[in-house]
N, C-alpha and C positions, 0 to 999 in steps of 0.2 A: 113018186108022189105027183099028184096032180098039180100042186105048186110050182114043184120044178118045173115040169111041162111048159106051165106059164111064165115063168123065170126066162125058159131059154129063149123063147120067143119075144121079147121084149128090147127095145131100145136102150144102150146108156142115158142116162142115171137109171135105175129103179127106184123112184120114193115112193110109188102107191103101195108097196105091197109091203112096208115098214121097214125097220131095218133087221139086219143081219149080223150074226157072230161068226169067228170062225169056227165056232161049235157045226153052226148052221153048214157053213162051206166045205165040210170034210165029210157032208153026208151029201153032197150032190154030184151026178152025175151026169153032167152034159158035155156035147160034143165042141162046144166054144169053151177057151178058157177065160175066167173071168176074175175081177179082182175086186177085193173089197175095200174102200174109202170111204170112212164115220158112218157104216152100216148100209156103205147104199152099195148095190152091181156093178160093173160097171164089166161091159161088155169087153174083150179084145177083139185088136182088131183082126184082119183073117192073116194071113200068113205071109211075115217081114218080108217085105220087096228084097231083091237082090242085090241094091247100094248098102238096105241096113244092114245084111249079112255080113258084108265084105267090110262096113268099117265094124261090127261087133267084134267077128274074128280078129282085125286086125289089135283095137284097143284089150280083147280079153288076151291074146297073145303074148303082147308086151306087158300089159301086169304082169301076168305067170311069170316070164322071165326074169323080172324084176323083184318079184315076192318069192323065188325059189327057194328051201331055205331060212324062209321067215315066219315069223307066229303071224303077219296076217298071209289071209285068203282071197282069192277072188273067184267069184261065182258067175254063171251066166243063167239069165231065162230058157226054160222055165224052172224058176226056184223061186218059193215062199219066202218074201219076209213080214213077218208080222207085228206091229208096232201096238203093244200095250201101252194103255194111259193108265190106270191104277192098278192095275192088275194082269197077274198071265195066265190066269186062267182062260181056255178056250173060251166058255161061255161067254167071259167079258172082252175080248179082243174083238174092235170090230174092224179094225184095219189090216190089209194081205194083201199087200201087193208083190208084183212081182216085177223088179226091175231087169233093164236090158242086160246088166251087168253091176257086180258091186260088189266091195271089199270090204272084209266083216276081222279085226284085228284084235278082235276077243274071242277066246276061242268059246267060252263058255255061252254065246251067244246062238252058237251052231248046235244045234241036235237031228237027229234023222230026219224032223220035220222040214228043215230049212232053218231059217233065222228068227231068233227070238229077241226085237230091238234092233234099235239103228246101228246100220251098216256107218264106217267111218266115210266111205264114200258111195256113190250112186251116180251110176250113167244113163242117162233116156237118150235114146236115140227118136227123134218124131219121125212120126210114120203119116201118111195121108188119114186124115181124120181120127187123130188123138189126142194132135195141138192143146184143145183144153185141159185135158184128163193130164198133162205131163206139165205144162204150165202153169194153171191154176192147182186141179186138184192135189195132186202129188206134191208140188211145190209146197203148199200148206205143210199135211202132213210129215213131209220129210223134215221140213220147218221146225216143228212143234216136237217132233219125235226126239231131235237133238242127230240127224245125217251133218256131218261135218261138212260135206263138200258134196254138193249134187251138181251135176256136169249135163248140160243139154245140149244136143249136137242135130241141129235143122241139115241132112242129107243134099235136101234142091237147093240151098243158099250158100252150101261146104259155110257155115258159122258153126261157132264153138262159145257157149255163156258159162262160166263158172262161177257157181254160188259162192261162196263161202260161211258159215255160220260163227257169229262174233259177236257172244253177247246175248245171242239167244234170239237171233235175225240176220238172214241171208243179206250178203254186200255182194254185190254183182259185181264180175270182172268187169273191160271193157269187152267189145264184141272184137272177138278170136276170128280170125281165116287164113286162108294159106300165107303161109311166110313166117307165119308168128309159132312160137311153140307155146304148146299150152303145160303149166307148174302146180303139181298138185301138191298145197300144204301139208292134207290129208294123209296121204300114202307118200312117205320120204323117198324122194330119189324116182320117183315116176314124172316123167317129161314127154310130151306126145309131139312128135312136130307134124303141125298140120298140112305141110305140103306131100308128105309123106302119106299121112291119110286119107286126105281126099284125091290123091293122085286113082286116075280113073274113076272117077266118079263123074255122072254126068255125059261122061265121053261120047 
């Protein structure tokens, strides 16, 4: 379709062209992957630098060992999860994102699509020019969705900020770095220690 065409060419946000459902999302077919937030595009960015790789692997790694065994799961990008507000019908879902990693401990929340509702937890790793889209935008919605514990890991600065949701509003840990281990409420018995993870990074 001629829309698409215009779609893929277009800068993050998209609001001229209105908004979008995941109805809309599951019928496009571009060469960028891209994610939806309260109806708007939002471009990805091109393809995870090689520190993101190595602390993804590392943080998806140690979940799995940790959740071996257990009713929850942990997932990595690219995976769907999709955050209804009244409803899960496709038509009315305007939010799909797809986070770097995240652990979903209901199972009835998984179907072939991906996820349907907030993950118990969520990791963004920032990438060079996503800072807003994983800070502002995401933070909202994972906010408002009911994500228990959303985890943002800045690569060039080896920091680590842990959300917490209490209440029905994110309490910021302090600011995490090497030395410190980071404790996740979220997922029982999962402990990252940060010297560990950002070893080689940077180097």
């Amino acid at each position: 379709m001629e829309q698409d065409k215009e779609i893929s060419k277009i800068k993050e946000p998209i609001s001229e062209y209105g908004r979008f459902s995941y109805a809309d999302y599951l019928t496009w077919q571009m060469e960028e992957m891209v994610e939806l937030i309260k109806g708007k595009i939002f471009k990805q960015a091109a393809a995870p630098r090689v520190n993101h790789q190595r602390l993804s692997l590392k943080i998806s790694s140690e979940l799995y060992n940790i959740l071996k065994g257990k009713k929850c799961e942990v997932f990595a990008a690219p995976f769907d999860v999709r955050l209804p507000v009244n409803s899960k019908k496709n038509e009315d879902i305007d939010t799909v994102v797809q986070p770097d990693i995240c652990v979903i401990c209901d199972s009835e929340k998984i179907d072939e699509l991906g996820c349907i509702g907030a993950p118990d937890l969520v990791v963004e790793i920032l990438s060079p020019g996503n800072n807003k889209k994983e800070l502002q935008n995401k933070y909202e919605v994972y906010e408002e969705s009911g994500v228990k514990e959303y985890w943002v890991i800045h690569p060039n600065e080896c920091t680590l900020m842990i959300y917490t949701l209490i209440d029905g509003q994110y309490q910021p840990s302090r600011l995490l770095t090497m030395g410190d281990t980071a404790k996740s409420k979220a997922v029982a018995g999962f402990e990252l220690d940060l010297t560990f993870l950002f070893d080689n990074i940077n180097s």
